[in-house]
N, C-alpha and C positions, 0 to 999 in steps of 0.2 A: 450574569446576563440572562433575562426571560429568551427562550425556547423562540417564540413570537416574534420579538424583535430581530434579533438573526438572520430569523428565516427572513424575512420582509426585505434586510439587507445586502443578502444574497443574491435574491433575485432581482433585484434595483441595480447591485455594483459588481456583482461574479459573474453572473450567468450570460451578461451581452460578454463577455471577454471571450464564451465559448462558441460564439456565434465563427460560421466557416470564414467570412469577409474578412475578420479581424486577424490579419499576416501574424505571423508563429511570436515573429522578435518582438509586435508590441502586447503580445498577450505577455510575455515574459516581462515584461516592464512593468506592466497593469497589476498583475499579481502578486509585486514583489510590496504592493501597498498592504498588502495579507499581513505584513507586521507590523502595522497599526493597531491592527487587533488582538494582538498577541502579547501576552503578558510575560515578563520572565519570573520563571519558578523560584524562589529561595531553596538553596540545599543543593543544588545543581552547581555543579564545574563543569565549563564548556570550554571547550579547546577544537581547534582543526589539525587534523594528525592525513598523514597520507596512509592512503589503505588498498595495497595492491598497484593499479596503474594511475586511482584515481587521488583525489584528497576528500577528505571527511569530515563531517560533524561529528565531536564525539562528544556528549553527556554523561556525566557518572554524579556517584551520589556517595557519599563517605559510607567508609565500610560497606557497600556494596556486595552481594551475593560473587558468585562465580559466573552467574548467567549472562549472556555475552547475547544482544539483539542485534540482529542486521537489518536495519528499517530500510526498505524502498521507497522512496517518496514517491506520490502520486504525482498526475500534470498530464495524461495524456501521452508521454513521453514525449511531450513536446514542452514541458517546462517544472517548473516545479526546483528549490532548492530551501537554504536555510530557512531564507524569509517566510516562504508558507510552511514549515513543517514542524521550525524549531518545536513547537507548544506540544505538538504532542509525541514528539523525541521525547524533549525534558519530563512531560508525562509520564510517560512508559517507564523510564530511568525512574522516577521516584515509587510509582505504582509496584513494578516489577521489582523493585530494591535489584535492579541490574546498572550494567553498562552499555549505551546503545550507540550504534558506529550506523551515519548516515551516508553512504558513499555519494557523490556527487557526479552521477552514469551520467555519461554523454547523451545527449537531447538528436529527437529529429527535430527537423528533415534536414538537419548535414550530418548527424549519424543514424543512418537508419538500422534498423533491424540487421544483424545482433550484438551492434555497439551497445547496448544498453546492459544485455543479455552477458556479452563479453565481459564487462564492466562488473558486474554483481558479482558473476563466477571467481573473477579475481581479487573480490574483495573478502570473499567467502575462504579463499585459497589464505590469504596474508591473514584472514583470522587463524585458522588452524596451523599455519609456519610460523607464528608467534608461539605455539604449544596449547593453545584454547583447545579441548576437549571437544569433538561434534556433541557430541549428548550435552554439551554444556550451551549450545547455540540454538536461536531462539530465531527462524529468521520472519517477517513482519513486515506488511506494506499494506498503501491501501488504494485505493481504485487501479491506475496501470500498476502500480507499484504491487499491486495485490499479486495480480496478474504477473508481474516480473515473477516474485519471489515463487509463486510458484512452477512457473517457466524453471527457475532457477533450481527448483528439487528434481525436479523431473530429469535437468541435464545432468545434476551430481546425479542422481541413481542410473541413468544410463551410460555414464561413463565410470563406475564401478567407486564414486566417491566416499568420504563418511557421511553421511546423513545427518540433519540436525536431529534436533531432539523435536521441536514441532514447526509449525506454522501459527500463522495470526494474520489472516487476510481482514481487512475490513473493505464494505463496497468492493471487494475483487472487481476486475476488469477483466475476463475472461473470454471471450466472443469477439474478435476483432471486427466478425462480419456484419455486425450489428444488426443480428436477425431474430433475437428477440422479442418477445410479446410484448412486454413491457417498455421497449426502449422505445415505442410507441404510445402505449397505452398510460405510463405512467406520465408521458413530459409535460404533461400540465402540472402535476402535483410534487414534480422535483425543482426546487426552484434554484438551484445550480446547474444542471447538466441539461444539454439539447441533442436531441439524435444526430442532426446537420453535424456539430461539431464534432461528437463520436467519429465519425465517417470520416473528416477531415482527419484527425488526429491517425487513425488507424491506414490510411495512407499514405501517409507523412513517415508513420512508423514503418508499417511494411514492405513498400518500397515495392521490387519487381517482389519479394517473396507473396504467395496465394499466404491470404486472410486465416487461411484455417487450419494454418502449420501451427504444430501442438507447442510448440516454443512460444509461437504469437498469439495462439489463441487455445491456452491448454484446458477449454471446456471438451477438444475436440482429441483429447490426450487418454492414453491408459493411467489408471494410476494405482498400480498395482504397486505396490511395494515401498509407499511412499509413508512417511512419519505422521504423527497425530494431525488434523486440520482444525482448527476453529477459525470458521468462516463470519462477520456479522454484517449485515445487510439492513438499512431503512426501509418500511412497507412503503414508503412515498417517492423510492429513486426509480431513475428509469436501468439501473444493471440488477432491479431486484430479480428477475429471474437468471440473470448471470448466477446468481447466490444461490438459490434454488436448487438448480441444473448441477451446479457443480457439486453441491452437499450431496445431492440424490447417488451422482457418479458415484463419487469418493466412496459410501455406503457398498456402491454395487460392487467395486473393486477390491472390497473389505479394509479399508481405511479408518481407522478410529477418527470420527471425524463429530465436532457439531456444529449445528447452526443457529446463530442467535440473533431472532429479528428486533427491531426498536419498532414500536407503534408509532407513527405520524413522523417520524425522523427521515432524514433526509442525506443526501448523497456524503457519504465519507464525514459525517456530525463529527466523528472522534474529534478530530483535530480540534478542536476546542474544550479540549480534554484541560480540567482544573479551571474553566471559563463560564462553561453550560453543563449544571450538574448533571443532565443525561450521558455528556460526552462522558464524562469523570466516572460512570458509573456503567458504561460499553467499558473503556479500555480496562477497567478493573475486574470485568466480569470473564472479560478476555484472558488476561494473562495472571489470574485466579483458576481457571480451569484448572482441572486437575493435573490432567496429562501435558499442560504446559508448566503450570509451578514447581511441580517435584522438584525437590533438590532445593529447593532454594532457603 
């Protein structure tokens, strides 16, 4: 599929679903059209397995590495499941030659913040009480989902947990406050995301919690002591300085960390990883990194 066409798509049939007017349950309806556009992989064994409190998407790939992905799906944490994510699960699973477990975290605004948070933790937990290795986990999300997983390193290392081996944010969601340079300056040239909607979502999410608690918004977090990071981010979305911000941090905290931008791409592009050869060649570059592959 041309780059062009997509984008044109997006912002015609994605981007009004982000609009604040349009109520939480029919953007989850509206979205779940995402797998129309989604091709399924060849090579790929899909099955739903429970993982923790929740139930899962799980993808694998014959003979498979040991590497074990924990993908958060993005949505705002207000939506978001198989239907928009499977493509670039089953992605990552062939790219990474892993196994990737999509947990399916409760949504706001009837679970607010830290149902979601809650939710990850314990899926992160039934991976390693199966006997998976932390150095053997890979965990991976993209826009809140970015945001989640990294929420979710932050609480293993402050409650004395194992650690994975790295992260893989794409489009992180970092900033609940939406105070960003960008989340202005870009929303003509993101033809998915709108500020309005950010603000909705992050209030729906937050609930009585303040915007800038380092669980909901870990640009605002230490992150001392935390695993490798590869962050990737579109020069055209409006969380491009989320990406930024939080590379810059990560660095200053001494975090093995990189950042990898796409010229002219656009909000969380992966997902059409094996679709739009740019996608196909983020998620590969991603989980190609060095300090992510090892081992595999």
């Amino acid at each position: 599929m041309k780059k062009e066409y997509l984008r044109r798509f997006i912002k015609l049939a994605v981007q009004p679903m982000f609009h604040p007017r349009v109520p939480f349950k029919v953007r989850r309806i509206l979205m779940k059209s995402a797998v129309l556009l989604q091709r399924k992989q060849p090579g790929v064994t899909r099955s739903t397995v429970t993982l923790g409190q929740v139930s899962a998407y799980q993808a694998q790939v014959a003979q498979a590495s040991e590497t074990q992905v924990l993908y958060l799906h993005g949505g705002g944490y207000v939506f978001g499941d198989v239907a928009t994510h499977r493509q670039v699960v089953d992605g990552i699973a062939l790219i990474a030659n892993a196994t990737v477990w999509m947990p399916t975290y409760r949504l706001a605004p009837e679970h607010p913040f830290p149902a979601a948070l809650d939710d990850a933790f314990g899926a992160y937990q039934a991976l390693l009480s199966q006997g998976v290795p932390a150095d053997n986990i890979i965990i991976a999300g993209d826009s809140a989902g970015g945001g989640l997983a990294l929420a979710l390193a932050l609480r293993l290392r402050d409650e004395g947990q194992p650690l994975p081996r790295g992260l893989v944010l794409f489009s992180p969601w970092v900033d609940l406050t939406v105070t960003r340079t960008s989340h202005v300056f870009h929303a003509k040239r993101d033809p998915m995301l709108l500020p309005a909607g950010l603000q909705s979502c992050a209030e729906a999410y937050c609930g009585s919690t303040p915007h800038d608690h380092p669980y909901c918004s870990p640009l605002f977090a230490d992150f001392s002591g935390l695993p490798p990071v590869c962050v990737q981010v579109g020069s055209d979305e409006i969380l491009y300085d989320d990406a930024i911000e939080l590379h810059q941090s990560l660095l200053r905290a001494n975090v093995t960390a990189d950042l990898q931008v796409f010229d002219g791409m656009w909000h969380v592009f992966q997902l059409h990883c094996h679709q739009l050869p740019e996608a196909t060649a983020a998620v590969t570059q991603a989980f190609h990194w060095d300090f992510i592959s090892r081992n595999q």
